[in-house]
C-alpha positions in Angstrom: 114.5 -172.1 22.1 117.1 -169.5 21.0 119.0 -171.2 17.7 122.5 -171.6 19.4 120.9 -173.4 21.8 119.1 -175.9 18.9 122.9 -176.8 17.8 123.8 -178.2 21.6 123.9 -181.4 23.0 122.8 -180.9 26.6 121.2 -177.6 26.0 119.0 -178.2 29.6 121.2 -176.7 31.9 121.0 -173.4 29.9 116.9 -173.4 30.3 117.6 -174.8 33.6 119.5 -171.6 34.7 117.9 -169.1 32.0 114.1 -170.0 32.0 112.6 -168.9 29.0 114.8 -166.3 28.1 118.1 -168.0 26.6 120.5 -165.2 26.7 121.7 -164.9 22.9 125.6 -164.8 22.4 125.8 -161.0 21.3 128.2 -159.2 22.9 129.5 -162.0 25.5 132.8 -161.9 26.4 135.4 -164.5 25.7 137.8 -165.4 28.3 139.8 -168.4 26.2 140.0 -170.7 23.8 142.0 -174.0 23.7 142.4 -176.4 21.3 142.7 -180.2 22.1 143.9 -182.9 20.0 141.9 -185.3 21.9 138.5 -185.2 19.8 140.0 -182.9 18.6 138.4 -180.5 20.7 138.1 -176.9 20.9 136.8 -175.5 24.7 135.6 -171.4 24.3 134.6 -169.5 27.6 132.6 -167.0 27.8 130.7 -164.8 29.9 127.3 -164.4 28.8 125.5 -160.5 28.4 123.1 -161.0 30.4 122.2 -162.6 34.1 119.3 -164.8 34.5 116.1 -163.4 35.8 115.8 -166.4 38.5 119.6 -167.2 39.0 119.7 -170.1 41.6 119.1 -169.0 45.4 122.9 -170.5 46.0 124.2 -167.9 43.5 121.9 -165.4 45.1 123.2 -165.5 48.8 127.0 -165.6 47.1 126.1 -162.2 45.4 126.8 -163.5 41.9 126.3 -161.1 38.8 128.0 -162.9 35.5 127.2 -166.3 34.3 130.2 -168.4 32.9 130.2 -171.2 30.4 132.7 -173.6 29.2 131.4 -174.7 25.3 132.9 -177.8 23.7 133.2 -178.2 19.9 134.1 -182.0 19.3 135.2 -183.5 16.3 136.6 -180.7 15.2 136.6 -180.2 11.1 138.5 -176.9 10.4 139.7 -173.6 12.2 140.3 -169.9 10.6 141.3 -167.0 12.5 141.5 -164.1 11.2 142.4 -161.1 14.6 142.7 -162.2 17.7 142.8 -159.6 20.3 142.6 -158.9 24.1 139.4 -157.1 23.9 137.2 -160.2 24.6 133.6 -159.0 23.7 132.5 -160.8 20.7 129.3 -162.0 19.2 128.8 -165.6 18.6 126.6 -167.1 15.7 125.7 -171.0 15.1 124.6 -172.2 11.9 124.1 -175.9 11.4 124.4 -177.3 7.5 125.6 -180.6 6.2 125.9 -182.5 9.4 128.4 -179.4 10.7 128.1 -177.1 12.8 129.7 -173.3 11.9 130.8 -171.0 14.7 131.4 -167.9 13.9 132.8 -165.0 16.1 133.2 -161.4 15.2 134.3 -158.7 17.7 136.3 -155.4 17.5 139.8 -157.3 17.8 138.7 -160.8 17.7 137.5 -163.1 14.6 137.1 -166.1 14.2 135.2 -169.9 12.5 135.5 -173.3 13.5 133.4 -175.9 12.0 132.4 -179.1 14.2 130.7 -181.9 14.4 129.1 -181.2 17.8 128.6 -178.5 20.5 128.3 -179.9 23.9 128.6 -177.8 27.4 131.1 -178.8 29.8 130.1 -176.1 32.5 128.1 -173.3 33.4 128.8 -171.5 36.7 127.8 -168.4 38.4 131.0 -166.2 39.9 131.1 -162.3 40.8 132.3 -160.5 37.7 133.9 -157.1 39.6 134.2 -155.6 36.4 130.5 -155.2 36.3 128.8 -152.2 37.1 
């Protein structure tokens, strides 16, 4: 299991969809970010790099080519940013250490960390990116 994946909640609708290759969170692009105080809670979208080998035969027939995800970080401890830009590809990294977990984002325009107490997914949906080649 690919380590981001170790540091979610309900990581089974990502094997679900991916199979044994869990897309890593290099070079995915980030759509938005929003902060609740509820939890408080911070919700990051993203488009992952890569399409699933075996997408579902429903995202098949629609012509789908992107994978979207909606990532929840609840309980949230602490927030930096340092750029934030509209050039959305970034590369995400999870670390886990003292009952925390550390995202981590660094792209051309866009950098950031927010420190949690958990990662859960709230969606993951296939759509037809027309940006793609």
């Amino acid at each position: 299991m690919s380590n981001w994946l170790n540091q979610i909640t309900n990581p089974k609708i990502i094997t679900t969809i991916f199979g044994n290759n869990i897309p890593e969170l290099m070079g995915v692009e980030l759509h938005d970010i929003v902060f609740n105080r509820d939890g408080p809670t911070v919700v990051l979208r993203i488009d992952f790099a890569n399409f699933p080998e075996k997408p579902p035969a429903k995202w098949l027939a629609q012509g789908f080519n992107c994978v979207q995800m909606q990532l929840a970080l609840i309980a949230v401890k602490n927030t930096s940013f340092i750029r934030w830009g509209s050039h959305g590809k970034v590369d995400l990294h999870f670390k886990n250490a003292n009952e925390h977990i550390f995202v981590t984002a660094n792209g051309l325009e866009t950098e950031f960390a927010i420190t949690s107490m958990f990662a859960t997914i709230i969606k993951v949906e296939g759509y037809t990116n027309r940006s793609e080649p």
